[in-house]
PDB file with one MODEL, atoms N, CA, C and O in Angstrom:
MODEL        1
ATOM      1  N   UNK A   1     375.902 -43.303 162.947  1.00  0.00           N
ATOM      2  CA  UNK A   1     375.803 -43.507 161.516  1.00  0.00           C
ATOM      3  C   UNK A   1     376.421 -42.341 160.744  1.00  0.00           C
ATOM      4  O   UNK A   1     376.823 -42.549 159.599  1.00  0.00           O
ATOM      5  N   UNK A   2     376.518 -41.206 161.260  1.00  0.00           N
ATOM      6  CA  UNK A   2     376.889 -39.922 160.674  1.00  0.00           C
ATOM      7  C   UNK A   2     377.628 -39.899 160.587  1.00  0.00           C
ATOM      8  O   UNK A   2     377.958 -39.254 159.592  1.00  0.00           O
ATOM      9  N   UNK A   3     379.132 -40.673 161.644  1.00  0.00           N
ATOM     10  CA  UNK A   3     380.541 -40.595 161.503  1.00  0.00           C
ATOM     11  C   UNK A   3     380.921 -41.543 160.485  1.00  0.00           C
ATOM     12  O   UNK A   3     381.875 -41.352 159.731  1.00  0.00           O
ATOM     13  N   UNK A   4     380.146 -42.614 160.457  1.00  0.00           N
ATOM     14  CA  UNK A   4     380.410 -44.119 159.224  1.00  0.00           C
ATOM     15  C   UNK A   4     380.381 -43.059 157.611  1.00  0.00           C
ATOM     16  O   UNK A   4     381.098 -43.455 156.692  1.00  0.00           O
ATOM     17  N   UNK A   5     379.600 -41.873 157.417  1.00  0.00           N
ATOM     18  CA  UNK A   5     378.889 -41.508 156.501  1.00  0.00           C
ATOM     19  C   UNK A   5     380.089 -40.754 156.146  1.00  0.00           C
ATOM     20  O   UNK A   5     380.640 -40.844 155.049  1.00  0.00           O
ATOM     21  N   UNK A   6     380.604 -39.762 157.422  1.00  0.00           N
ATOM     22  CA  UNK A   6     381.287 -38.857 157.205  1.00  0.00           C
ATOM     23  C   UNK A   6     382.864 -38.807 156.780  1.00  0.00           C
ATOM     24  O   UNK A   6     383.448 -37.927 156.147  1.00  0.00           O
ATOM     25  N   UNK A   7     383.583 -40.539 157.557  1.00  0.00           N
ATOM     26  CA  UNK A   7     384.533 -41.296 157.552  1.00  0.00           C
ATOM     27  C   UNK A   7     384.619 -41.871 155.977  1.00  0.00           C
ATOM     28  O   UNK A   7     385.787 -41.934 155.595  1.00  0.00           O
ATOM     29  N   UNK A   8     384.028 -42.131 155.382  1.00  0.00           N
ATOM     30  CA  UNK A   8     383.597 -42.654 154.421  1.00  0.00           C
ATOM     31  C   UNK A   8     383.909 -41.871 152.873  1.00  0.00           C
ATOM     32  O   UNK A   8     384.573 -42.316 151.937  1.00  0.00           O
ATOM     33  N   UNK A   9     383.280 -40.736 152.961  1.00  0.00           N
ATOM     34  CA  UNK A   9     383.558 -39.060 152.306  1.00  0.00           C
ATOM     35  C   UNK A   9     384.988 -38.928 152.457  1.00  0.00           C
ATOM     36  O   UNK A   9     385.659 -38.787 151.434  1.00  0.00           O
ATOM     37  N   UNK A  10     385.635 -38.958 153.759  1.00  0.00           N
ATOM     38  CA  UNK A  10     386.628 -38.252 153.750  1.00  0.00           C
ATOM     39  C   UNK A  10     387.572 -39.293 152.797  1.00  0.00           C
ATOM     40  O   UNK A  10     388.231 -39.051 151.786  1.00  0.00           O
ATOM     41  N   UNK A  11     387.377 -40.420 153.469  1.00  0.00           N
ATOM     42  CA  UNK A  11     388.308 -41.466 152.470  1.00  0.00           C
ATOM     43  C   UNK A  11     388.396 -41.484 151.006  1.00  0.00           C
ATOM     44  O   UNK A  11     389.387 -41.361 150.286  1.00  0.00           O
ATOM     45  N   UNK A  12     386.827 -41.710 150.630  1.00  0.00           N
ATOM     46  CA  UNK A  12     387.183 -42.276 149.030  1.00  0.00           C
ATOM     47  C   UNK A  12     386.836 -40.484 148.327  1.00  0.00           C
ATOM     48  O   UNK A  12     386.469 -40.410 147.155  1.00  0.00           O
ATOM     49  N   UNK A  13     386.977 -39.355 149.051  1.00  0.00           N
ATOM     50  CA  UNK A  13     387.658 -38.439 148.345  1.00  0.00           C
ATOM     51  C   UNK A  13     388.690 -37.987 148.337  1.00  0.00           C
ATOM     52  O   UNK A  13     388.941 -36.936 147.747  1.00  0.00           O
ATOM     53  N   UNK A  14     389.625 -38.732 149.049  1.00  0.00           N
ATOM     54  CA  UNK A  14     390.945 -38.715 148.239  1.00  0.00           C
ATOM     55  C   UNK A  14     391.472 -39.486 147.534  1.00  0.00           C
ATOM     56  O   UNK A  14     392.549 -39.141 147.048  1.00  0.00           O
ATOM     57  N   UNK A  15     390.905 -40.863 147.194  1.00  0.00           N
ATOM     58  CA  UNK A  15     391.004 -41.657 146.101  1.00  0.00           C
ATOM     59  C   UNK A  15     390.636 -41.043 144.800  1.00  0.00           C
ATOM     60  O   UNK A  15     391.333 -40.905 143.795  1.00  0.00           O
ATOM     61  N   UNK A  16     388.933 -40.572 145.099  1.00  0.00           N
ATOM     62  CA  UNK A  16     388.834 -40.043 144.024  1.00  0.00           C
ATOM     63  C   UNK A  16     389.836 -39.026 143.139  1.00  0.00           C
ATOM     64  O   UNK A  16     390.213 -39.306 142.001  1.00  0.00           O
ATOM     65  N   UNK A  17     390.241 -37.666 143.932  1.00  0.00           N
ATOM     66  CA  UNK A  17     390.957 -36.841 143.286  1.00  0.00           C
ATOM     67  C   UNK A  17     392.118 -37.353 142.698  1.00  0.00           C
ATOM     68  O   UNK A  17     392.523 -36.964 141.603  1.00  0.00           O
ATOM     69  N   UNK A  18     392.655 -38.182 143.354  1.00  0.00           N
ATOM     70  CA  UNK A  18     394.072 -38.899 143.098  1.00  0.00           C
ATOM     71  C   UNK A  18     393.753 -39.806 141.629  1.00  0.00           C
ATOM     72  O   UNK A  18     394.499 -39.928 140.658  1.00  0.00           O
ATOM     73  N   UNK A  19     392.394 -40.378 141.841  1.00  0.00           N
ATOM     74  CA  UNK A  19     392.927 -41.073 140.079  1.00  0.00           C
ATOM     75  C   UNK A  19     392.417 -40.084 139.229  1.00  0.00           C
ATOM     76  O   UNK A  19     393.123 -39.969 138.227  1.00  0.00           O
ATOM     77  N   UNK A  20     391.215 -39.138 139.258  1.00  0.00           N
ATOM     78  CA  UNK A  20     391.067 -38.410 138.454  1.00  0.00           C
ATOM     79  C   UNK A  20     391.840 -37.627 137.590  1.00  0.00           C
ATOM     80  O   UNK A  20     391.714 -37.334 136.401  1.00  0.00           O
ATOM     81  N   UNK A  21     393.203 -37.174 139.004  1.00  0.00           N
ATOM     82  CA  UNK A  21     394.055 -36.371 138.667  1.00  0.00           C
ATOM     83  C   UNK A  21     395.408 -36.814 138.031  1.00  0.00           C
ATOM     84  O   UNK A  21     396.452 -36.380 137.542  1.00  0.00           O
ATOM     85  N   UNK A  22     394.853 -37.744 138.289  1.00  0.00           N
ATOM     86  CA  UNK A  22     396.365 -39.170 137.973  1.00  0.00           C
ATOM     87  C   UNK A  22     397.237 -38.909 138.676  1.00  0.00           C
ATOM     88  O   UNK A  22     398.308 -39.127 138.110  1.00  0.00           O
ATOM     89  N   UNK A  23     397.423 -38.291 140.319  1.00  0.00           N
ATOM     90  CA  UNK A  23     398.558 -37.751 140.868  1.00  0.00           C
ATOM     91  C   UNK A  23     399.703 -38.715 141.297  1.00  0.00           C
ATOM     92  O   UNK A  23     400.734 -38.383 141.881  1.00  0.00           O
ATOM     93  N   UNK A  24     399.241 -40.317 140.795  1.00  0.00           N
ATOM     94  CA  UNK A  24     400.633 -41.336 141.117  1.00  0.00           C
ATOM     95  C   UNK A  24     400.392 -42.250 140.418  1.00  0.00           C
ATOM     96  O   UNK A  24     399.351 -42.513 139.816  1.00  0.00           O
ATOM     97  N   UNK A  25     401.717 -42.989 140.480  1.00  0.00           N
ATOM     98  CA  UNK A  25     401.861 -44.291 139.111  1.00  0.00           C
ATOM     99  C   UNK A  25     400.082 -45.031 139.160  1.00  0.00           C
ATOM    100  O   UNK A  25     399.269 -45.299 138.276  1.00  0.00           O
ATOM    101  N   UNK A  26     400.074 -45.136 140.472  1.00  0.00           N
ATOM    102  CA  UNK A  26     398.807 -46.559 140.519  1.00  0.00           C
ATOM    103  C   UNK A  26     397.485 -45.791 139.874  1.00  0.00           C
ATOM    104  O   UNK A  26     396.644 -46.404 139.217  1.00  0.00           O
ATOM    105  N   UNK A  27     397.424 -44.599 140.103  1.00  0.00           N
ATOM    106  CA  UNK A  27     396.388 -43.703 139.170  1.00  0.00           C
ATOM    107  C   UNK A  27     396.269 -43.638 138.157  1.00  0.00           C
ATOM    108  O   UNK A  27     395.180 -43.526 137.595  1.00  0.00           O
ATOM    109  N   UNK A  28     397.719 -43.707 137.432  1.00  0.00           N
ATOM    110  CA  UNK A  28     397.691 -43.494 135.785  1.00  0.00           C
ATOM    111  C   UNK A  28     397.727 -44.743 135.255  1.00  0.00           C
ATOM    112  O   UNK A  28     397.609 -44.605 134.038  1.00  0.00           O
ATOM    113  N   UNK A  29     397.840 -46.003 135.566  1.00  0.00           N
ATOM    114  CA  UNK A  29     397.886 -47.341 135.252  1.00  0.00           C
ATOM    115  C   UNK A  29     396.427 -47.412 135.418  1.00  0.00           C
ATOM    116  O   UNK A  29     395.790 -47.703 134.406  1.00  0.00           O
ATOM    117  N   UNK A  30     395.813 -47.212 136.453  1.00  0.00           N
ATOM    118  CA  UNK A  30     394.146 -47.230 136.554  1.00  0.00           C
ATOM    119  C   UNK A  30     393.740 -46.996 135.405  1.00  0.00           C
ATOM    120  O   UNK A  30     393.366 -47.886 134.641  1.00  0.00           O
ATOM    121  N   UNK A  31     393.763 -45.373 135.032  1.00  0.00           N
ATOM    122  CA  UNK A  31     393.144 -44.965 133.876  1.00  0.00           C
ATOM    123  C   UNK A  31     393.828 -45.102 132.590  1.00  0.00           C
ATOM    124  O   UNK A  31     393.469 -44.461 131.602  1.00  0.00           O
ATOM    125  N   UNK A  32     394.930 -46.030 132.581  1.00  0.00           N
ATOM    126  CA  UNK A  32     395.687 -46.448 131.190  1.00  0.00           C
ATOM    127  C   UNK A  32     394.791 -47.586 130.747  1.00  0.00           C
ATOM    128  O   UNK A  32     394.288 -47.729 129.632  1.00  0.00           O
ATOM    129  N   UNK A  33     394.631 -48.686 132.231  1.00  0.00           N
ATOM    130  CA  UNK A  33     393.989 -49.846 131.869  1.00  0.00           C
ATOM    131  C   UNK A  33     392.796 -49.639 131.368  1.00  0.00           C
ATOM    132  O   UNK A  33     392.485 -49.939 130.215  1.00  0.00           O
ATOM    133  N   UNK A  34     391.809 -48.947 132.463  1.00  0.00           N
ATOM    134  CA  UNK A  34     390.524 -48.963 132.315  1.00  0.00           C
ATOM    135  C   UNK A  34     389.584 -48.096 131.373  1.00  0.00           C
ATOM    136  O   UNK A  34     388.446 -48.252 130.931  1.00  0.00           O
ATOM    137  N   UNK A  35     390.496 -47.179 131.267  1.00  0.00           N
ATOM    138  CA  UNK A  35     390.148 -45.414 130.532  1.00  0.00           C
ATOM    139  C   UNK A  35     390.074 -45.455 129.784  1.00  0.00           C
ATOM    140  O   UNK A  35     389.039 -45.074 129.238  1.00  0.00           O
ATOM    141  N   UNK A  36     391.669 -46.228 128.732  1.00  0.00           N
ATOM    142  CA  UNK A  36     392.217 -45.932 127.487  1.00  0.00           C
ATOM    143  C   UNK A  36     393.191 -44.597 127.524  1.00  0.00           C
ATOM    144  O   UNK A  36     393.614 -43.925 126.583  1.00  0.00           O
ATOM    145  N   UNK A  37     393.431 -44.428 129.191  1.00  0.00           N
ATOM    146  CA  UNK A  37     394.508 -43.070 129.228  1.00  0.00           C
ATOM    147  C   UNK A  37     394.125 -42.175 128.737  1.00  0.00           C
ATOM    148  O   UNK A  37     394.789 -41.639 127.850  1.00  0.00           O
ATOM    149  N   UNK A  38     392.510 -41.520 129.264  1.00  0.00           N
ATOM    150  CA  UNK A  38     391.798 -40.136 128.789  1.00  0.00           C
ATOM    151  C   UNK A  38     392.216 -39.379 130.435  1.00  0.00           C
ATOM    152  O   UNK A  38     392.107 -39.797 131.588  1.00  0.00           O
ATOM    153  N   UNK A  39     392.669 -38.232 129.903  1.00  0.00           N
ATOM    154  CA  UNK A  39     393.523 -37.166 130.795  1.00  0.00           C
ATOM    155  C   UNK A  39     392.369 -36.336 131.077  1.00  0.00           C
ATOM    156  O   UNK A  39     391.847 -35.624 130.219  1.00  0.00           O
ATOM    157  N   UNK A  40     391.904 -36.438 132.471  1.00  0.00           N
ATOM    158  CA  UNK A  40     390.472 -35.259 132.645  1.00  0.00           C
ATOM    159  C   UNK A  40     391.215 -34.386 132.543  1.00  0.00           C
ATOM    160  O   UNK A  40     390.963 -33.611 131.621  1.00  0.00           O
ATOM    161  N   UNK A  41     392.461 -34.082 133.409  1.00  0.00           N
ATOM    162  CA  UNK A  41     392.982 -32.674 133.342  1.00  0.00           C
ATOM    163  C   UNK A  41     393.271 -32.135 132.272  1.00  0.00           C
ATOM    164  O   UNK A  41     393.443 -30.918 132.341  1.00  0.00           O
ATOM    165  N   UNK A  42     393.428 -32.774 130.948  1.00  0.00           N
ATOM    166  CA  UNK A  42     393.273 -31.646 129.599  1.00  0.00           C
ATOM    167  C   UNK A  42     392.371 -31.224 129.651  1.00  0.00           C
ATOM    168  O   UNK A  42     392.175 -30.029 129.873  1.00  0.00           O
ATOM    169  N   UNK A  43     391.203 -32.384 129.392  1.00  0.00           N
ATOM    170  CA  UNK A  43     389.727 -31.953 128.973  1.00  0.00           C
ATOM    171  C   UNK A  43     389.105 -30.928 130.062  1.00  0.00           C
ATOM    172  O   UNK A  43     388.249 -30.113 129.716  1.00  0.00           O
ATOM    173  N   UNK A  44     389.544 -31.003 131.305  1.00  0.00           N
ATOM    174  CA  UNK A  44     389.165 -29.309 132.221  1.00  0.00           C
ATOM    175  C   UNK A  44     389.564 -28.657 132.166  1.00  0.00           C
ATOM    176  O   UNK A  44     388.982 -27.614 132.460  1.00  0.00           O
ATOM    177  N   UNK A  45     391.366 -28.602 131.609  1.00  0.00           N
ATOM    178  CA  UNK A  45     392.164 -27.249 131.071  1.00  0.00           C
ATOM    179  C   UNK A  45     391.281 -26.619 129.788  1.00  0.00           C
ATOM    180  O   UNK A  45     391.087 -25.428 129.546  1.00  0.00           O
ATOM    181  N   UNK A  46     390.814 -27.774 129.053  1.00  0.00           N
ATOM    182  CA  UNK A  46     390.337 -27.346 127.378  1.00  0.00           C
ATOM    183  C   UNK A  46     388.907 -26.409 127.566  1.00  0.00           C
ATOM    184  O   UNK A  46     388.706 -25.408 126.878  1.00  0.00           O
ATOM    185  N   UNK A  47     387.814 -26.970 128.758  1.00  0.00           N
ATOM    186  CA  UNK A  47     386.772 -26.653 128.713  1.00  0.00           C
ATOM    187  C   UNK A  47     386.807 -25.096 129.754  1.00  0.00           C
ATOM    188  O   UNK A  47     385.985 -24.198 129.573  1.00  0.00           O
ATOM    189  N   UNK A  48     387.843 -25.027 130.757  1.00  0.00           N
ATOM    190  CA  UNK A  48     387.574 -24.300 131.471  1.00  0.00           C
ATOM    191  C   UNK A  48     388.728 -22.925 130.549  1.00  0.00           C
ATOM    192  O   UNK A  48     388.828 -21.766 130.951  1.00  0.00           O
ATOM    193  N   UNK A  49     389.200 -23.294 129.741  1.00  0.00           N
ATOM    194  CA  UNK A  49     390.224 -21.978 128.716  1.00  0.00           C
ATOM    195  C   UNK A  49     389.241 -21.421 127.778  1.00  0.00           C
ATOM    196  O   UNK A  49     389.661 -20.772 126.819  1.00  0.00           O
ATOM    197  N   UNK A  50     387.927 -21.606 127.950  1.00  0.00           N
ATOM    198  CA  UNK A  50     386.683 -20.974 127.139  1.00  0.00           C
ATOM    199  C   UNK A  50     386.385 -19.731 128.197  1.00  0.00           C
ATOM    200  O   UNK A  50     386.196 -18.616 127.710  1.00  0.00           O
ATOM    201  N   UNK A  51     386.335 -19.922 129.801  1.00  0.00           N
ATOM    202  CA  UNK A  51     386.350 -18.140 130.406  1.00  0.00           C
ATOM    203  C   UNK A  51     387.377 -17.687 130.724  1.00  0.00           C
ATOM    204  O   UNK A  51     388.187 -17.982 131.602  1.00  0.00           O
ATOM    205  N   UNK A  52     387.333 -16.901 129.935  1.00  0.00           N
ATOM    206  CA  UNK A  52     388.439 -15.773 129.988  1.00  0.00           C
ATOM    207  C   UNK A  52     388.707 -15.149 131.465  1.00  0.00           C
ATOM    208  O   UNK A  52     387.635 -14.965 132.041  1.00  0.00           O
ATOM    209  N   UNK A  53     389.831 -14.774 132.236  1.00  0.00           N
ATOM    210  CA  UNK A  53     390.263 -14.628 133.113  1.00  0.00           C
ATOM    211  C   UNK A  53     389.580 -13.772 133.664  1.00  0.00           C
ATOM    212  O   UNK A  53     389.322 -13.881 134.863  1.00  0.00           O
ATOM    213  N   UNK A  54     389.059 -12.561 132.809  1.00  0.00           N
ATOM    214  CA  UNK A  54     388.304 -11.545 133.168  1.00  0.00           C
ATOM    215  C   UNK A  54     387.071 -11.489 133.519  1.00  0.00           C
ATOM    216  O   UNK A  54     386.524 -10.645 134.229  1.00  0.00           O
ATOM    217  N   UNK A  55     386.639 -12.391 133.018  1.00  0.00           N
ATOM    218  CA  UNK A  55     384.826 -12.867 133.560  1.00  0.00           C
ATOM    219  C   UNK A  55     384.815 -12.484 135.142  1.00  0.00           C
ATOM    220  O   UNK A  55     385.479 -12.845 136.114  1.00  0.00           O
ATOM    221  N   UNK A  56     383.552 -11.418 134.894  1.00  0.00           N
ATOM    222  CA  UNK A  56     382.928 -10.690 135.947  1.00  0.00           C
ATOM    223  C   UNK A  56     381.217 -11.282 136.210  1.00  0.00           C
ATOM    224  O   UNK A  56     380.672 -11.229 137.313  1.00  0.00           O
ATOM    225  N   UNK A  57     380.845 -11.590 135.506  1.00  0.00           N
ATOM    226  CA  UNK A  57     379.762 -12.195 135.310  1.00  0.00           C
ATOM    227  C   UNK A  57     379.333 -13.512 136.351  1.00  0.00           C
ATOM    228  O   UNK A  57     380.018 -14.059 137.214  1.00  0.00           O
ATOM    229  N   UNK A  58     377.943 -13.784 135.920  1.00  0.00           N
ATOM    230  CA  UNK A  58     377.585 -14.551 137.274  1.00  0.00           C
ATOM    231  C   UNK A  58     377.859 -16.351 136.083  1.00  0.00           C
ATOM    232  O   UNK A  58     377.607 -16.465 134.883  1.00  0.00           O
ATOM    233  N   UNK A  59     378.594 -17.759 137.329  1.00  0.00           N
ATOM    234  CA  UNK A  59     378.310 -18.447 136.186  1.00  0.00           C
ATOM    235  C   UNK A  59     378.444 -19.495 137.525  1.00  0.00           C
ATOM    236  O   UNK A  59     378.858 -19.261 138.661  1.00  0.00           O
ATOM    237  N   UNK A  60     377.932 -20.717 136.928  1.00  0.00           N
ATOM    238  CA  UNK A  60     377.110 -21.766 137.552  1.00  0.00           C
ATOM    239  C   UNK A  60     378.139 -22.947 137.221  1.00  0.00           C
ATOM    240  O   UNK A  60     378.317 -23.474 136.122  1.00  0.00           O
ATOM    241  N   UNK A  61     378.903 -23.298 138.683  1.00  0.00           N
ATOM    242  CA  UNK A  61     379.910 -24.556 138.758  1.00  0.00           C
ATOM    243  C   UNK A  61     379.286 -25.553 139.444  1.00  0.00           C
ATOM    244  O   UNK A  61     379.008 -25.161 140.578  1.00  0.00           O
ATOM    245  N   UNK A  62     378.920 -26.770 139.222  1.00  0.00           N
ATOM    246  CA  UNK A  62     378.200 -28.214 139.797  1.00  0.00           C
ATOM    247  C   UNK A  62     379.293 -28.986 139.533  1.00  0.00           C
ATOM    248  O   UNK A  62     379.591 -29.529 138.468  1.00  0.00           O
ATOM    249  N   UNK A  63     380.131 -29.003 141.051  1.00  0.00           N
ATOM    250  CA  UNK A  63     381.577 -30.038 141.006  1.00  0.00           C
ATOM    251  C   UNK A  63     380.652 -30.979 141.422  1.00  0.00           C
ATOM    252  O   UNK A  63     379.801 -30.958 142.312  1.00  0.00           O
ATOM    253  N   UNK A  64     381.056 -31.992 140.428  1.00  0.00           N
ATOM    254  CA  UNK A  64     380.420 -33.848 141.161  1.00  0.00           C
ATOM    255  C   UNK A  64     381.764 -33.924 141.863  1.00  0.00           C
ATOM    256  O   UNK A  64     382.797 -33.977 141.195  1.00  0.00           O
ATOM    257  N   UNK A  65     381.782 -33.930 143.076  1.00  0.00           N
ATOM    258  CA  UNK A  65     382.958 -34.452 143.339  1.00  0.00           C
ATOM    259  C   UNK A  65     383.643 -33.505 144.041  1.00  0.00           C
ATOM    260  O   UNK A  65     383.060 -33.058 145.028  1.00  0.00           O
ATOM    261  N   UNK A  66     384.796 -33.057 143.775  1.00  0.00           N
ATOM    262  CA  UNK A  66     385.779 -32.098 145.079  1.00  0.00           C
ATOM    263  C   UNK A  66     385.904 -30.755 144.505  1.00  0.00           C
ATOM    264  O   UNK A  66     386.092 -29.744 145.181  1.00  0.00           O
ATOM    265  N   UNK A  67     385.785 -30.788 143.177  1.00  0.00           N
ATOM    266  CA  UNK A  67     385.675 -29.210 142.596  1.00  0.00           C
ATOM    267  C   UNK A  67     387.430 -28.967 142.401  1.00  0.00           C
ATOM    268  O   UNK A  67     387.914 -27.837 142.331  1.00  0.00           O
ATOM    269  N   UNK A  68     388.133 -30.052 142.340  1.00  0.00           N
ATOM    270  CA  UNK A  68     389.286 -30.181 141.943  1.00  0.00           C
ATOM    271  C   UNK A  68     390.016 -29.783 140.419  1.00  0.00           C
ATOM    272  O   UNK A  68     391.245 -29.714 140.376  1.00  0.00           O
ATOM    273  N   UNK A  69     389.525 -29.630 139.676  1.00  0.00           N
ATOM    274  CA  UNK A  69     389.227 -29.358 138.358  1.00  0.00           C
ATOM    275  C   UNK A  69     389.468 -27.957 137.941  1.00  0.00           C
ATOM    276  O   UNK A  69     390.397 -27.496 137.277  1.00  0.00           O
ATOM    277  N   UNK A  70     387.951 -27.103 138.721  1.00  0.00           N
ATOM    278  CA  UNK A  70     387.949 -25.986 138.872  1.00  0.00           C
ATOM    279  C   UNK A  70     388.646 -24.944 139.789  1.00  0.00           C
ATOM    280  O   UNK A  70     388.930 -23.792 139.462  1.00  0.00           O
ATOM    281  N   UNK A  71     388.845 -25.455 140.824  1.00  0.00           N
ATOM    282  CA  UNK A  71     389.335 -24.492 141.894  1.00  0.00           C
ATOM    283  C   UNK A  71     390.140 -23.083 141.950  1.00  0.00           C
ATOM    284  O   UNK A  71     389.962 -21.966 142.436  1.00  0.00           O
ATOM    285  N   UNK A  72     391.248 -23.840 141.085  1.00  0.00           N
ATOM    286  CA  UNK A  72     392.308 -23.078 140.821  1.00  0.00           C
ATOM    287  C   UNK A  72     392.236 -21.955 139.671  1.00  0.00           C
ATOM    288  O   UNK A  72     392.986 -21.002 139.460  1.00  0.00           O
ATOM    289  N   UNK A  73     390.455 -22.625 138.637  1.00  0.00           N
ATOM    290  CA  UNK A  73     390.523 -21.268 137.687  1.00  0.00           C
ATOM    291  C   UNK A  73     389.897 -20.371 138.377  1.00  0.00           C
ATOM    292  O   UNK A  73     390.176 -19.181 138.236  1.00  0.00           O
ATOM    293  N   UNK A  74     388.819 -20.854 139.354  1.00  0.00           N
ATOM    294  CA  UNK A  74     387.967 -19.689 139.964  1.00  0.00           C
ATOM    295  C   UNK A  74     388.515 -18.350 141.069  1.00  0.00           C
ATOM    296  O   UNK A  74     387.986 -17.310 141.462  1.00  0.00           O
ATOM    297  N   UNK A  75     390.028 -19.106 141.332  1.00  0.00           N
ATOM    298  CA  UNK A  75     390.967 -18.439 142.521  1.00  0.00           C
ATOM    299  C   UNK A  75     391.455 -17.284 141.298  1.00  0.00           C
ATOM    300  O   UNK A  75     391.479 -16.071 141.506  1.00  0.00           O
ATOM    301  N   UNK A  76     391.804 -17.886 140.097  1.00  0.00           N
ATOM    302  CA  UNK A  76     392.640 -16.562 139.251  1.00  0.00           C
ATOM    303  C   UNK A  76     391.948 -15.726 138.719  1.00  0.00           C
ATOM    304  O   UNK A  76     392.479 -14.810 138.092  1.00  0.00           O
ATOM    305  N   UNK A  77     390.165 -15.863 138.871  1.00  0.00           N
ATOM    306  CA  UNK A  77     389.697 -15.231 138.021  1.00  0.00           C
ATOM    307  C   UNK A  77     389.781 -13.615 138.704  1.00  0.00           C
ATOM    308  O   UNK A  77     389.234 -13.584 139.807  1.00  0.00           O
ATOM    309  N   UNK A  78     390.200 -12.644 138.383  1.00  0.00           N
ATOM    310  CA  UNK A  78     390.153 -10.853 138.216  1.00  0.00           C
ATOM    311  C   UNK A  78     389.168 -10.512 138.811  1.00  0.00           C
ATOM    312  O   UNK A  78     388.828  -9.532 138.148  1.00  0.00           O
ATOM    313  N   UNK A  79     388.371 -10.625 139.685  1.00  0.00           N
ATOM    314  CA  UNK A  79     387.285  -9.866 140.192  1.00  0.00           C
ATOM    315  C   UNK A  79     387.403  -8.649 141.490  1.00  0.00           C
ATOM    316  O   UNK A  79     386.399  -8.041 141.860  1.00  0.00           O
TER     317      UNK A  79
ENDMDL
END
């Protein structure tokens, strides 16, 4: 049952990232049709350009999901 569970994860998280991210035509037609063509990746560029690069401080990330969003600000942050 653990491999059905685990097989399972691996699959529909790369669906997921892929429409979230809109990384191909059939992604962005997804979220043209269904969405109204709302771009997460602004709205995580917009929300995550509030910490400043320099943040040393302690702060609290809850990825639903692959942490795709964030990844790349938490790699640049200066510490």
């Amino acid at each position: 049952m653990a491999d059905k569970i685990q097989n399972a994860y691996e699959t529909s998280k790369n669906i997921y990232d892929d429409v979230l991210t809109q990384r191909n035509i059939f992604s962005k037609l997804y979220i043209k049709l269904f969405w109204s063509g709302t771009d997460d990746n602004d709205i995580a560029r917009k929300v995550l350009s509030y910490v400043p690069d320099d943040f040393s401080g302690k702060l609290l990330d809850v990825p639903v999901g692959t942490a795709v969003f964030t990844e790349n600000k938490w790699i640049s942050l200066k510490m």
